[in-house]
Biopython code that builds the backbone (N, CA, C, O; Angstrom):
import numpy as np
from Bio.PDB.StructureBuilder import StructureBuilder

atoms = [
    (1, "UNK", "N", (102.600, 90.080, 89.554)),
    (1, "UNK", "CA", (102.018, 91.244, 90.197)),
    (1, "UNK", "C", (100.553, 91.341, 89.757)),
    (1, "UNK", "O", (100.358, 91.083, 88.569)),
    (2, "UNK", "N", (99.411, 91.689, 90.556)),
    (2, "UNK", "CA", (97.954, 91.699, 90.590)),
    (2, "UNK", "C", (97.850, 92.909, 89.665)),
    (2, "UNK", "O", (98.896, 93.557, 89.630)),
    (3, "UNK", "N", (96.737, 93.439, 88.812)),
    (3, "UNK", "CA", (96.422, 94.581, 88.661)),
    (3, "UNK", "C", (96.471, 95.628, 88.987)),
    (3, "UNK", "O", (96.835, 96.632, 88.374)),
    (4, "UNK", "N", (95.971, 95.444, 90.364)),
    (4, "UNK", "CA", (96.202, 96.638, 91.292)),
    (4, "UNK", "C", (97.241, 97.027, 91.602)),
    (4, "UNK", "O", (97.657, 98.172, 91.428)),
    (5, "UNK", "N", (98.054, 95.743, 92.323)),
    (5, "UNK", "CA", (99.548, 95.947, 92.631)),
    (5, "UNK", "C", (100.232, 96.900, 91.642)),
    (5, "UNK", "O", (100.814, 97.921, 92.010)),
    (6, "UNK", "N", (100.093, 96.373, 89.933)),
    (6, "UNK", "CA", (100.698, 97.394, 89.708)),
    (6, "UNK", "C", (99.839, 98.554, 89.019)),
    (6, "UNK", "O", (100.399, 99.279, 88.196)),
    (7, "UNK", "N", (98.639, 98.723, 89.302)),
    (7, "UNK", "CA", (98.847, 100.305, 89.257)),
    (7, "UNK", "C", (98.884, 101.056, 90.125)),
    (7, "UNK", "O", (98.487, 102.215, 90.005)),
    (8, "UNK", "N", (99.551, 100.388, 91.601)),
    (8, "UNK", "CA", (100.082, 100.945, 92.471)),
    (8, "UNK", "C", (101.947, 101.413, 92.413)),
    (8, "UNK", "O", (102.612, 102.314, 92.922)),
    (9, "UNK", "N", (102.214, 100.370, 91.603)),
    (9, "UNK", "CA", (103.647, 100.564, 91.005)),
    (9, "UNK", "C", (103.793, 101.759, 89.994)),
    (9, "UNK", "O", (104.705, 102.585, 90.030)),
    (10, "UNK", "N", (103.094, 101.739, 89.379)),
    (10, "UNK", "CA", (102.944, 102.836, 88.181)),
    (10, "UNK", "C", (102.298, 104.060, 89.091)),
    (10, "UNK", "O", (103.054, 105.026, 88.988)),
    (11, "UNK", "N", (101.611, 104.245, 89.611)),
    (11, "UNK", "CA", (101.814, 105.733, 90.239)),
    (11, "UNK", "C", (102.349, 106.022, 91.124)),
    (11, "UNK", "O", (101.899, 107.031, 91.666)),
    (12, "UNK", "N", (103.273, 105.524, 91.627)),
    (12, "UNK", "CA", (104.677, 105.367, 93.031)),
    (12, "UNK", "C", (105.366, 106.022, 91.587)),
    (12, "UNK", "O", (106.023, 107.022, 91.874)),
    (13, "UNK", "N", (105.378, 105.815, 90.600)),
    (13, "UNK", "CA", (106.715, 106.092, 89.775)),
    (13, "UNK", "C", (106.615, 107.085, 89.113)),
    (13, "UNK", "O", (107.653, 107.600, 88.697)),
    (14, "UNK", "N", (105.036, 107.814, 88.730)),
    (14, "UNK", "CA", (105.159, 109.082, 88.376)),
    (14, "UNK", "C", (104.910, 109.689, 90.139)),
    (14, "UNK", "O", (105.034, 110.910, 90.047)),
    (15, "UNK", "N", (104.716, 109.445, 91.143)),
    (15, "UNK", "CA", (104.585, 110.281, 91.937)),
    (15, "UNK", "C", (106.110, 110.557, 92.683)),
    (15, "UNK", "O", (106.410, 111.444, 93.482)),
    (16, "UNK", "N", (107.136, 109.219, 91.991)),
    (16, "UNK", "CA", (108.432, 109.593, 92.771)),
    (16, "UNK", "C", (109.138, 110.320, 92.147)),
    (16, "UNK", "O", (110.155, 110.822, 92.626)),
    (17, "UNK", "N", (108.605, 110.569, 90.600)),
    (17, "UNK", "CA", (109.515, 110.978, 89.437)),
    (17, "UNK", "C", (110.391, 111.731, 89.708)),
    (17, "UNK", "O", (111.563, 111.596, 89.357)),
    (18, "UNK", "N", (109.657, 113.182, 90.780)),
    (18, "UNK", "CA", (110.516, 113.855, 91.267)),
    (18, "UNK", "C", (111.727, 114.524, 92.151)),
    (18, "UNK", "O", (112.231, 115.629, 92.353)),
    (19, "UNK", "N", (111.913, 112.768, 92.662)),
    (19, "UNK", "CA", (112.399, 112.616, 93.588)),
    (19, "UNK", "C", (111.860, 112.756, 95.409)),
    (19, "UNK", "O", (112.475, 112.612, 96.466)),
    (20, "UNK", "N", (110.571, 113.066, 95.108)),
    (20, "UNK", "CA", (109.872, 113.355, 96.521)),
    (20, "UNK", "C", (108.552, 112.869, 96.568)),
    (20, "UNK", "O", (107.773, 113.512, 95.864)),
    (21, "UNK", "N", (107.811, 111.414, 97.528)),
    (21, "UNK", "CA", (106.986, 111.516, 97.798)),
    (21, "UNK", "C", (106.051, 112.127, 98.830)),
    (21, "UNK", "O", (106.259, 112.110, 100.043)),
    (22, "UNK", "N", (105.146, 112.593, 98.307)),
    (22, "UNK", "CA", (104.437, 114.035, 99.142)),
    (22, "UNK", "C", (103.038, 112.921, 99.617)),
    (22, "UNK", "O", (102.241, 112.175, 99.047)),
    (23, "UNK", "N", (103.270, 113.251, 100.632)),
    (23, "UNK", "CA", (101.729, 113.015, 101.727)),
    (23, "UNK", "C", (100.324, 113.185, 100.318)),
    (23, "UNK", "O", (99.640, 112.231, 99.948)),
    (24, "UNK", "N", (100.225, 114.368, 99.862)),
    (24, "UNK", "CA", (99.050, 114.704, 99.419)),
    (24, "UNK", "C", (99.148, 113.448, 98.120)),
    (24, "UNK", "O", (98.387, 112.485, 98.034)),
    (25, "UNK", "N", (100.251, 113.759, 97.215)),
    (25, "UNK", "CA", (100.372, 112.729, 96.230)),
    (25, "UNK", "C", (100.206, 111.288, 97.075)),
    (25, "UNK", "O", (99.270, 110.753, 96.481)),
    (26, "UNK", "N", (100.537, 110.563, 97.929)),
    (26, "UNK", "CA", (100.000, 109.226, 98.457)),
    (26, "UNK", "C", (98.512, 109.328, 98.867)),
    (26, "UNK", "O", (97.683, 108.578, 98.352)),
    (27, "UNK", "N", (98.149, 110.317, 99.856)),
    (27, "UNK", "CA", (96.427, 110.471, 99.496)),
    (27, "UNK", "C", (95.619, 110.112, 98.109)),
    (27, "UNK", "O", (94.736, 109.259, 98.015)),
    (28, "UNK", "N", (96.235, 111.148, 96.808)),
    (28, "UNK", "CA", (95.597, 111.010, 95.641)),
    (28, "UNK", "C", (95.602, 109.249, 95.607)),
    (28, "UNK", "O", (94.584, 108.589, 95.808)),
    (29, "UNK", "N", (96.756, 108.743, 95.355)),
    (29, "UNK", "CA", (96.933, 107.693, 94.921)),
    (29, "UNK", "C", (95.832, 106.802, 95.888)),
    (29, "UNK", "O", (94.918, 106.251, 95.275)),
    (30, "UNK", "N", (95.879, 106.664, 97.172)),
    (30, "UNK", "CA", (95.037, 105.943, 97.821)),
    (30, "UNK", "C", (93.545, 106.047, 97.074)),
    (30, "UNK", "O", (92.871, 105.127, 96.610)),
    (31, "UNK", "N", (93.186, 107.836, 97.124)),
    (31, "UNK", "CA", (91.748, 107.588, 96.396)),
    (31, "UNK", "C", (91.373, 107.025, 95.329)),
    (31, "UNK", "O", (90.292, 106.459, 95.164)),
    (32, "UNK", "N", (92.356, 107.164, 94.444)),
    (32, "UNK", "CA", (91.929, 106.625, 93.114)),
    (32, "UNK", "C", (92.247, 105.139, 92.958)),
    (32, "UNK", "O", (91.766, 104.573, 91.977)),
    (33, "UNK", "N", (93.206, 104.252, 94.044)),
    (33, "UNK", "CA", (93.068, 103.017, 94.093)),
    (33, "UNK", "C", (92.144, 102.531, 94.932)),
    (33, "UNK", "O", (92.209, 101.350, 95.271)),
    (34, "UNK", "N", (91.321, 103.213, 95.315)),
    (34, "UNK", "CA", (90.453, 102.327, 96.470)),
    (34, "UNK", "C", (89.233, 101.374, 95.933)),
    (34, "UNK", "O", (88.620, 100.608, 96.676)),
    (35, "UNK", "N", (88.946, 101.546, 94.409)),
    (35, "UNK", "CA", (88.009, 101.237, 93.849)),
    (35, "UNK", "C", (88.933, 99.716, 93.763)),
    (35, "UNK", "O", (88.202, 98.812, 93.359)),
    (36, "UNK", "N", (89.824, 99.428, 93.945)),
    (36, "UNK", "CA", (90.526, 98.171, 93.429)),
    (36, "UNK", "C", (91.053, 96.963, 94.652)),
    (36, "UNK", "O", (91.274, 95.752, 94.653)),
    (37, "UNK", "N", (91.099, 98.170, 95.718)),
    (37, "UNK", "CA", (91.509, 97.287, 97.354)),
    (37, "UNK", "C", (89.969, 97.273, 97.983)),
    (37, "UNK", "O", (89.553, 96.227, 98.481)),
    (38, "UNK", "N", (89.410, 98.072, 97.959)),
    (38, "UNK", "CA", (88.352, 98.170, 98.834)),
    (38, "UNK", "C", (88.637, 98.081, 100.454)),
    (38, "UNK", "O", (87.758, 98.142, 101.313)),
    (39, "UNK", "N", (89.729, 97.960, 100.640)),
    (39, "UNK", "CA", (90.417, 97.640, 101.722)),
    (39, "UNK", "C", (91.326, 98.422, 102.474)),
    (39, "UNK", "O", (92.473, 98.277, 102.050)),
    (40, "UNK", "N", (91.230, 99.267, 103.519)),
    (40, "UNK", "CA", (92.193, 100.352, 103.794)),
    (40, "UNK", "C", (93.130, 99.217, 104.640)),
    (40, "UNK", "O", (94.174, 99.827, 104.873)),
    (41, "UNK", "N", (93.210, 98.288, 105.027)),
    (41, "UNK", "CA", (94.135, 97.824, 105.377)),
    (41, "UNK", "C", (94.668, 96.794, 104.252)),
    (41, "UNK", "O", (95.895, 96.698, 104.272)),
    (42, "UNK", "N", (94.196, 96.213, 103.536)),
    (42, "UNK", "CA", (94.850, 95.232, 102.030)),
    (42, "UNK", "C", (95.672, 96.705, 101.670)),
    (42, "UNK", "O", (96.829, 96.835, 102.070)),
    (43, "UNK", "N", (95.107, 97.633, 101.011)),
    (43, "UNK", "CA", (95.501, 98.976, 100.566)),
    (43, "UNK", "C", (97.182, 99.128, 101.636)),
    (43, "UNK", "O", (98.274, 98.736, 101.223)),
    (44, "UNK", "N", (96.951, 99.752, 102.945)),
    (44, "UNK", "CA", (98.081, 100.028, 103.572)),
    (44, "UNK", "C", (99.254, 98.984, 103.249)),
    (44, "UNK", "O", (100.409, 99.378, 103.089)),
    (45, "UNK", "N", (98.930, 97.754, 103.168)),
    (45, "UNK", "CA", (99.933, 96.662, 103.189)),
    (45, "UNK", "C", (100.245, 96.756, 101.931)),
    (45, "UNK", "O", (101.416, 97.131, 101.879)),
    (46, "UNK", "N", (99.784, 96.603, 100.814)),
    (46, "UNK", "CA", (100.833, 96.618, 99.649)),
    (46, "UNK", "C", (101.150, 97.782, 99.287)),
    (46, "UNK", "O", (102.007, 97.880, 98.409)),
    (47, "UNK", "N", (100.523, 99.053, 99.885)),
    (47, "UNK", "CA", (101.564, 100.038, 99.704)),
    (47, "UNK", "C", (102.865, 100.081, 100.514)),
    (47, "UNK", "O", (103.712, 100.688, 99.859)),
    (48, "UNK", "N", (103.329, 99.670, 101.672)),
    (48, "UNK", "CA", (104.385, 99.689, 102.250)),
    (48, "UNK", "C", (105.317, 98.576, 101.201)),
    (48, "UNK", "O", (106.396, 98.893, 100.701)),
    (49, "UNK", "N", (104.573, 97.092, 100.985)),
    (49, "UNK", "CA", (105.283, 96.407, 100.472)),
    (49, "UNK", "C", (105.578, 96.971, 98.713)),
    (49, "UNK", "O", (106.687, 96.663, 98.277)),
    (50, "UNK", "N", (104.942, 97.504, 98.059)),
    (50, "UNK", "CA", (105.591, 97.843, 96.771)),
    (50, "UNK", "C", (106.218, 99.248, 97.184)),
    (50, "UNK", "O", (106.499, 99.922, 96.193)),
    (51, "UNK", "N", (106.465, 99.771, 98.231)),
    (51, "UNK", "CA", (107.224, 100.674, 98.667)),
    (51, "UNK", "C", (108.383, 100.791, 98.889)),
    (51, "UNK", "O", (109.111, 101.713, 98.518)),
    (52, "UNK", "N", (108.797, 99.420, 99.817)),
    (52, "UNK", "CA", (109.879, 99.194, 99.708)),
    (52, "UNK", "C", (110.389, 98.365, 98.727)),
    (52, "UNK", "O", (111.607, 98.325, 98.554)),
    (53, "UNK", "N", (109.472, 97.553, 97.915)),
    (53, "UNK", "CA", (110.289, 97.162, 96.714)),
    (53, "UNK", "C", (111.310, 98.265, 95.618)),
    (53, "UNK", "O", (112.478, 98.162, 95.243)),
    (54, "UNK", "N", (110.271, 99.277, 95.356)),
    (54, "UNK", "CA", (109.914, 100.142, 94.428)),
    (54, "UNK", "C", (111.473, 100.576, 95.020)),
    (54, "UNK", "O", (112.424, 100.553, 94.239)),
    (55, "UNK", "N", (111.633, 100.909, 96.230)),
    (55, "UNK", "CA", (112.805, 101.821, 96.629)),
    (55, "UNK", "C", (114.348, 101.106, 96.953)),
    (55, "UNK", "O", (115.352, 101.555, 97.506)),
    (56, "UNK", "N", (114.069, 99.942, 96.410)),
    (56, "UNK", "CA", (115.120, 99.157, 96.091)),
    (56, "UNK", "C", (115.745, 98.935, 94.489)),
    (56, "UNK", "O", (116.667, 98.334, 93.938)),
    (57, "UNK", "N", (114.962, 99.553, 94.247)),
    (57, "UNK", "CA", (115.342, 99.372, 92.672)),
    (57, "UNK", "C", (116.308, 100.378, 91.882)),
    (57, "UNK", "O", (116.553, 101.467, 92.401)),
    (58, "UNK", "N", (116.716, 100.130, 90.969)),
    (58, "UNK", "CA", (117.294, 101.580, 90.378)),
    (58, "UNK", "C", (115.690, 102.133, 89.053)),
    (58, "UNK", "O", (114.602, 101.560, 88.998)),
    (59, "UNK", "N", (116.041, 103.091, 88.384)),
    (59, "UNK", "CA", (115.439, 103.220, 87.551)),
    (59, "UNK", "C", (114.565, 102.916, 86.693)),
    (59, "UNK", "O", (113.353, 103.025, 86.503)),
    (60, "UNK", "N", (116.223, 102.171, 85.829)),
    (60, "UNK", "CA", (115.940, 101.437, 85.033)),
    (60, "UNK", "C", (115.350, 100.223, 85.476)),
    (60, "UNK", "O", (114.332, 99.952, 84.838)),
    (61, "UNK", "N", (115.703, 99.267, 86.504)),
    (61, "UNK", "CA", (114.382, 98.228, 86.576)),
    (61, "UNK", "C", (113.212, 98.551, 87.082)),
    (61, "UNK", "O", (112.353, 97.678, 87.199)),
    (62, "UNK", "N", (112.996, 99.714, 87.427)),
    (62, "UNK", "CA", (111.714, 100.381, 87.505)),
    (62, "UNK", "C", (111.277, 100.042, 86.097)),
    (62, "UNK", "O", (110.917, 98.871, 85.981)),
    (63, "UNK", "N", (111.227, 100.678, 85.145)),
    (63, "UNK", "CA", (110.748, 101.111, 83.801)),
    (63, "UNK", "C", (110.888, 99.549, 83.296)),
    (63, "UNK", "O", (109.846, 99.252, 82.712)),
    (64, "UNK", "N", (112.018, 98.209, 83.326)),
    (64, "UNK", "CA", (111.617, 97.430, 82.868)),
    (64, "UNK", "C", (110.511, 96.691, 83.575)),
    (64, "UNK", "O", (109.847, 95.967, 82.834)),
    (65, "UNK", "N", (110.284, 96.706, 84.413)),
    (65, "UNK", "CA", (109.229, 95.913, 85.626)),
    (65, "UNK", "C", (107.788, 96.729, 84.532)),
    (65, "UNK", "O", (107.144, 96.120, 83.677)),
    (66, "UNK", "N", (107.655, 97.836, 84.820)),
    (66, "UNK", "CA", (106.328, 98.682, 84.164)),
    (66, "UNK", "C", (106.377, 97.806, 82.954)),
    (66, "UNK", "O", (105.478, 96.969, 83.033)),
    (67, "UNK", "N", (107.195, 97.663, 81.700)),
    (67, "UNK", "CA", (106.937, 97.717, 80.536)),
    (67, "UNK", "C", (106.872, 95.909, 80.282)),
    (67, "UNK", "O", (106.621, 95.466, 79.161)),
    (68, "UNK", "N", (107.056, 95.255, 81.125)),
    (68, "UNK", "CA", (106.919, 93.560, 81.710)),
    (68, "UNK", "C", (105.194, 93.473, 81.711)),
    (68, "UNK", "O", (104.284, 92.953, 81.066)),
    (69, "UNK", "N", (105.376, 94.213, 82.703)),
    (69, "UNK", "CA", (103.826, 94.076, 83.560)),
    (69, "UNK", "C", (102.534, 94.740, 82.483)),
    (69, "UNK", "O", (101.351, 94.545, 82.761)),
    (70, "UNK", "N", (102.901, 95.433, 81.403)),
    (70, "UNK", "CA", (102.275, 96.117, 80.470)),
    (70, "UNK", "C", (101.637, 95.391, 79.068)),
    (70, "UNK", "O", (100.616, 95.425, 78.382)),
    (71, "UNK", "N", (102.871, 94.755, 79.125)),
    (71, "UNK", "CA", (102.878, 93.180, 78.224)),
    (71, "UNK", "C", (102.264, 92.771, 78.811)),
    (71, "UNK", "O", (101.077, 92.904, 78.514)),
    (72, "UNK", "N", (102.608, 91.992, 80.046)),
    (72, "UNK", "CA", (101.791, 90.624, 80.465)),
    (72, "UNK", "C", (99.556, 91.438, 80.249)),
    (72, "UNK", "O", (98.582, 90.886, 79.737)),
    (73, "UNK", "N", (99.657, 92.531, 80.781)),
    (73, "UNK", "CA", (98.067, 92.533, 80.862)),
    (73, "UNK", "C", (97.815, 93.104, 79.554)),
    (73, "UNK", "O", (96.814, 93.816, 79.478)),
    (74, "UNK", "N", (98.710, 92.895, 78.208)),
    (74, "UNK", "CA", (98.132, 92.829, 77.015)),
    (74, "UNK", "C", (96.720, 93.262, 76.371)),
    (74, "UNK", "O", (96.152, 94.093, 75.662)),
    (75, "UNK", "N", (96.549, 91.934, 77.239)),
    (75, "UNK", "CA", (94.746, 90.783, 76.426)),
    (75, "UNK", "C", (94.263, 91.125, 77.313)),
    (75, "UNK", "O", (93.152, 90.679, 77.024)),
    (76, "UNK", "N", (94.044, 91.814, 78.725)),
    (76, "UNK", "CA", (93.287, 91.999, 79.188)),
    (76, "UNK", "C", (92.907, 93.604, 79.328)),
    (76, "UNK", "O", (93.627, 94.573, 79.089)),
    (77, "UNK", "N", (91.385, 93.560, 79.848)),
    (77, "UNK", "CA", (90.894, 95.362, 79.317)),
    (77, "UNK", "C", (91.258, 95.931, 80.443)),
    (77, "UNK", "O", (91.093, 95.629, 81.625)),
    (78, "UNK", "N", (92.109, 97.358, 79.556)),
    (78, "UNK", "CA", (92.962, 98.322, 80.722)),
    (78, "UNK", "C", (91.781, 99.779, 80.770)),
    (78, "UNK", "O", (90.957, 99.619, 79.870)),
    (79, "UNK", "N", (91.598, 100.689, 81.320)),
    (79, "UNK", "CA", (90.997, 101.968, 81.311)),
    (79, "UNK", "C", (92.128, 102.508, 80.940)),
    (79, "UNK", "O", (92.734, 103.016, 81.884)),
    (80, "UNK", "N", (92.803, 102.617, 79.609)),
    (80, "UNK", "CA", (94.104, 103.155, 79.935)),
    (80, "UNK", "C", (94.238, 104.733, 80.340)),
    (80, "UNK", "O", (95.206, 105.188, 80.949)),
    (81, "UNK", "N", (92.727, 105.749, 79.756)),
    (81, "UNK", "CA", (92.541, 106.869, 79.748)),
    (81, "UNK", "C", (91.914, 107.271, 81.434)),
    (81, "UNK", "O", (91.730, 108.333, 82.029)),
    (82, "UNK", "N", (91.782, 106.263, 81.677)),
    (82, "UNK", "CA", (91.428, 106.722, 83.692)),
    (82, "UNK", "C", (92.693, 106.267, 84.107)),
    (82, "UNK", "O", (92.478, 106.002, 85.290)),
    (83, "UNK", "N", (93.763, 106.031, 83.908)),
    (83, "UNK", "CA", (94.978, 105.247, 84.631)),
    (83, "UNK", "C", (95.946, 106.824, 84.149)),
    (83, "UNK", "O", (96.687, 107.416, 84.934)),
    (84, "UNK", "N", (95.680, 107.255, 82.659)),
    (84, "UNK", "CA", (96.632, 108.264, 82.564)),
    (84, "UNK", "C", (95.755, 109.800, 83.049)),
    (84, "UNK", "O", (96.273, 110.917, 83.026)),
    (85, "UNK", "N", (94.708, 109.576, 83.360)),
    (85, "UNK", "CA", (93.793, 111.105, 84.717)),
    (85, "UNK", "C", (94.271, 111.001, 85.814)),
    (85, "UNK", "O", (94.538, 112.026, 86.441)),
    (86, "UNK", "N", (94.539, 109.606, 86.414)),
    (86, "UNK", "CA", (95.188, 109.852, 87.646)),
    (86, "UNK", "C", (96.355, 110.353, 87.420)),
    (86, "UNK", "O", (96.674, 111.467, 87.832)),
    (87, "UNK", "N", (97.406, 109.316, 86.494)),
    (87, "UNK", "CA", (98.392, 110.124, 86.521)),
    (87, "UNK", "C", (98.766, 111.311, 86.336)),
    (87, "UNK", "O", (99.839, 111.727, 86.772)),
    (88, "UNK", "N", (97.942, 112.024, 85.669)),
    (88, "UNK", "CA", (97.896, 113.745, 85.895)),
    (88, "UNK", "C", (97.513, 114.329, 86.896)),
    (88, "UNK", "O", (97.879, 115.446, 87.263)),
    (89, "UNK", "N", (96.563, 113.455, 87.541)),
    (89, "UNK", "CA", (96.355, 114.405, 88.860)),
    (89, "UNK", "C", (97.158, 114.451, 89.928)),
    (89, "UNK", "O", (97.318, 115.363, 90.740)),
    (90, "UNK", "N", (97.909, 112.841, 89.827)),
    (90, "UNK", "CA", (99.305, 112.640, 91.149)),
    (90, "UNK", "C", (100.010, 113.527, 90.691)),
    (90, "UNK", "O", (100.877, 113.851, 91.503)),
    (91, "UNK", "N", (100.058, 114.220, 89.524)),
    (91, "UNK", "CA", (101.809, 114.377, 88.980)),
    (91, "UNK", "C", (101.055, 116.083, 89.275)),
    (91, "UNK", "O", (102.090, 116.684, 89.564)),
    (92, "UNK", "N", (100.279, 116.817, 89.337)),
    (92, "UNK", "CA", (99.926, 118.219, 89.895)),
    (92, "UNK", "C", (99.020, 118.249, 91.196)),
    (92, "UNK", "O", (98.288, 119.186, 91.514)),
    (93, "UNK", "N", (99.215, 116.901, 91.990)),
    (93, "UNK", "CA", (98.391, 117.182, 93.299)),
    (93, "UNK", "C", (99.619, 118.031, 94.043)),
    (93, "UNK", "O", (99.096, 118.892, 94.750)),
    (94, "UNK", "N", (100.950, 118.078, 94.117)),
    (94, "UNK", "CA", (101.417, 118.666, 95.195)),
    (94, "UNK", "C", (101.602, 120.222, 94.710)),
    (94, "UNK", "O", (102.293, 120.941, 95.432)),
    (95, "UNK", "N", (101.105, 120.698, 93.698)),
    (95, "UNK", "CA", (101.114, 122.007, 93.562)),
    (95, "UNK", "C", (102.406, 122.287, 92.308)),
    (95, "UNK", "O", (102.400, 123.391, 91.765)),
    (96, "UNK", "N", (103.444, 121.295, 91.906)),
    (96, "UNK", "CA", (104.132, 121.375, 91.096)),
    (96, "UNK", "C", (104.567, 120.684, 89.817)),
    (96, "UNK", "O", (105.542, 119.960, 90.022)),
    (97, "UNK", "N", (104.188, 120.685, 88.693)),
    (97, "UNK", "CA", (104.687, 119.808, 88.060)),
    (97, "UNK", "C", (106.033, 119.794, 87.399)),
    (97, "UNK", "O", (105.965, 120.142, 86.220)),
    (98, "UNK", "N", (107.241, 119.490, 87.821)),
    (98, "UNK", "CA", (108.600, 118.798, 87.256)),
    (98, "UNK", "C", (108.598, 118.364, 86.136)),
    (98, "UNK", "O", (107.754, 117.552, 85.758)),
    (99, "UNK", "N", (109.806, 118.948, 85.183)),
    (99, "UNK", "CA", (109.842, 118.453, 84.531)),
    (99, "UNK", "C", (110.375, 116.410, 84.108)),
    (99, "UNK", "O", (110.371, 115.684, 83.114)),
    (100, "UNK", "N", (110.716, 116.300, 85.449)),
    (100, "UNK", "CA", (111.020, 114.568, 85.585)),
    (100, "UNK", "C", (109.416, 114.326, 85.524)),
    (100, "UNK", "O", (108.838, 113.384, 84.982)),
    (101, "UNK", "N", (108.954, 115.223, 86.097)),
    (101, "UNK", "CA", (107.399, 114.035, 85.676)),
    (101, "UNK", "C", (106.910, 114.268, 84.365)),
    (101, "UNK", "O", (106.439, 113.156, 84.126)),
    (102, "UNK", "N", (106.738, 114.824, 83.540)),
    (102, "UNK", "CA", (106.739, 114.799, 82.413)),
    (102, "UNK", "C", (107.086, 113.830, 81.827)),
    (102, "UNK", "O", (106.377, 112.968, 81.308)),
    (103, "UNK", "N", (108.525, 113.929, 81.883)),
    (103, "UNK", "CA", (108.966, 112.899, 81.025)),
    (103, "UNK", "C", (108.812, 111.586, 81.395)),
    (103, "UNK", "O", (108.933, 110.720, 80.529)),
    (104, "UNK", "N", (108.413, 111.105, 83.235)),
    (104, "UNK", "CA", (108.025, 109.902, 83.368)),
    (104, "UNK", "C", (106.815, 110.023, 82.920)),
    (104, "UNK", "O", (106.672, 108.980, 82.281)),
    (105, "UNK", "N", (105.554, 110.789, 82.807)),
    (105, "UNK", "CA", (104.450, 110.529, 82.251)),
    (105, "UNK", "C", (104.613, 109.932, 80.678)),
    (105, "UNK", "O", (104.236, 108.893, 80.137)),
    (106, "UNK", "N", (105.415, 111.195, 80.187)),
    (106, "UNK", "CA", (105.471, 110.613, 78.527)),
    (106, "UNK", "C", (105.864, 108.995, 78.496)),
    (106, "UNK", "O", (105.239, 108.323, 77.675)),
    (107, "UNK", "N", (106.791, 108.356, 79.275)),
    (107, "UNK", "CA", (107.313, 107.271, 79.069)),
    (107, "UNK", "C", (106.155, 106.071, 79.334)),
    (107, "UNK", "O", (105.998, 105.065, 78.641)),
    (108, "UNK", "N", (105.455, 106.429, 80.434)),
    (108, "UNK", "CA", (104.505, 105.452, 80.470)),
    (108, "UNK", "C", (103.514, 105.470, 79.629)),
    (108, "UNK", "O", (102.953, 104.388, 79.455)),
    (109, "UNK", "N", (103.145, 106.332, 79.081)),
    (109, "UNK", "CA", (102.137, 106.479, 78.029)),
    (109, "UNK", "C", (102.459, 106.222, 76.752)),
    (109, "UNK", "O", (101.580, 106.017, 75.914)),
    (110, "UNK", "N", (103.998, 106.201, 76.403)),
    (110, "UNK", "CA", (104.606, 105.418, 75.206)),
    (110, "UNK", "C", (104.497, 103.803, 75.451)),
    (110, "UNK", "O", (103.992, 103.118, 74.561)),
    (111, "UNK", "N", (105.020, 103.128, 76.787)),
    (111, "UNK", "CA", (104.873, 101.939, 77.200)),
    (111, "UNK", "C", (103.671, 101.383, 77.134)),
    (111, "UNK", "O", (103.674, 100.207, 76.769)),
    (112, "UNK", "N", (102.813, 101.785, 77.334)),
    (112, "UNK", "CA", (101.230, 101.619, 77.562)),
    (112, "UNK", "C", (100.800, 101.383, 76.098)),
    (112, "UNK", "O", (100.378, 100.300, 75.692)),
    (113, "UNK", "N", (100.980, 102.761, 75.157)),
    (113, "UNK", "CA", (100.991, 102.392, 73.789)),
    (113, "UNK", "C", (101.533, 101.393, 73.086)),
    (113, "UNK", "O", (100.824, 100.664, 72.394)),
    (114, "UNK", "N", (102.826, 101.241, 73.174)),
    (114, "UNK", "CA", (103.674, 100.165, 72.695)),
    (114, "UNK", "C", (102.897, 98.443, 72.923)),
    (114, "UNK", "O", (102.661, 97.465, 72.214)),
    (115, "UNK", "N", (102.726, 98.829, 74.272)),
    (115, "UNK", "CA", (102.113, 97.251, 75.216)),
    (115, "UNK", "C", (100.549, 96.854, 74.382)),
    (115, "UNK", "O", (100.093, 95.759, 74.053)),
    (116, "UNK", "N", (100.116, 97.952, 74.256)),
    (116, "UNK", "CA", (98.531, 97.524, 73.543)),
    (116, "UNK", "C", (98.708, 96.943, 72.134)),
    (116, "UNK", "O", (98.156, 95.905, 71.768)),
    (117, "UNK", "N", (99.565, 97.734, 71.329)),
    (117, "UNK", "CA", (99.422, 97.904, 70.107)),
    (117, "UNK", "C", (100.937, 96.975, 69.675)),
    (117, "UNK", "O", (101.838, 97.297, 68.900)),
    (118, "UNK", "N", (100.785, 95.828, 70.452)),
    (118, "UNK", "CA", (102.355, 94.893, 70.204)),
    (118, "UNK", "C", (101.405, 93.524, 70.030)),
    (118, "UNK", "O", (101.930, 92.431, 69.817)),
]
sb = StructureBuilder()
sb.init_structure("model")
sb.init_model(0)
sb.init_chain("A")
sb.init_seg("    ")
for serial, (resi, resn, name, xyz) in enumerate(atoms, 1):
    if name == "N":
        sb.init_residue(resn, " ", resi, " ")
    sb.init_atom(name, np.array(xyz, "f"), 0.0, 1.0, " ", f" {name:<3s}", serial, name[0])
structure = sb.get_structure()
C-alpha cells in the first residue's frame, strides 16, 4: 500500500469508527488528502477502491493492516502530528464525537507510537 493509500485507510477507520460514513467526514478527508493525489480523479479511484476493501474486512484486520502498514513506513518520515489533526477534525467534522471514535483515535495513536518507537 502507497502512503497515501494508507492514509486514506487510516481515516476511513476513524471516520467509520462510528459506524457511519458522513458525506461531510469524506469531504474532510478528500481535503486533507489532496496534498498527496493532486488528483480528483487518482483521489476518486482509490477512494472507492480502499472502500470497498476497507468494507470487506472485519475489524480486527482492519487494525492489523494499520499496525502492518505502520511498521513497514518505520524509516520513513511520517507528520505524525498533521495525520493525528486530521484525525480530529474527521472524527468532529459531522458535529459528533462517539465514543467508538475515541477509542479508535486512541488506538491509532498507540499504533503509530508503538510503530516509531519499535
Amino acid at each position: 500500500m502507497q502512503y497515501r493509500e494508507f492514509l486514506l485507510f487510516v481515516y476511513l477507520y476513524i471516520a467509520y469508527s462510528d459506524y457511519r460514513l458522513e458525506l461531510v467526514e469524506v469531504e474532510v478527508i478528500k481535503n486533507n488528502l489532496f496534498d498527496h493525489f493532486k488528483d480528483e480523479a487518482l483521489y476518486n479511484s482509490a477512494f472507492k477502491k480502499l472502500w470497498k476493501f476497507y468494507s470487506s474486512l472485519e475489524k480486527k484486520e482492519i487494525e492489523e493492516i494499520i499496525v502492518k502498514e505502520f511498521e513497514n513506513l518505520r524509516n520513513q518520515e511520517m507528520d505524525t502530528e498533521r495525520i493525528l489533526n486530521d484525525l480530529e477534525e474527521i472524527m468532529e467534522s459531522d458535529g459528533i464525537v462517539f465514543d467508538t471514535e475515541v477509542v479508535s483515535f486512541d488506538k491509532i495513536k498507540k499504533m503509530m507510537l508503538v510503530s516509531l518507537n519499535s
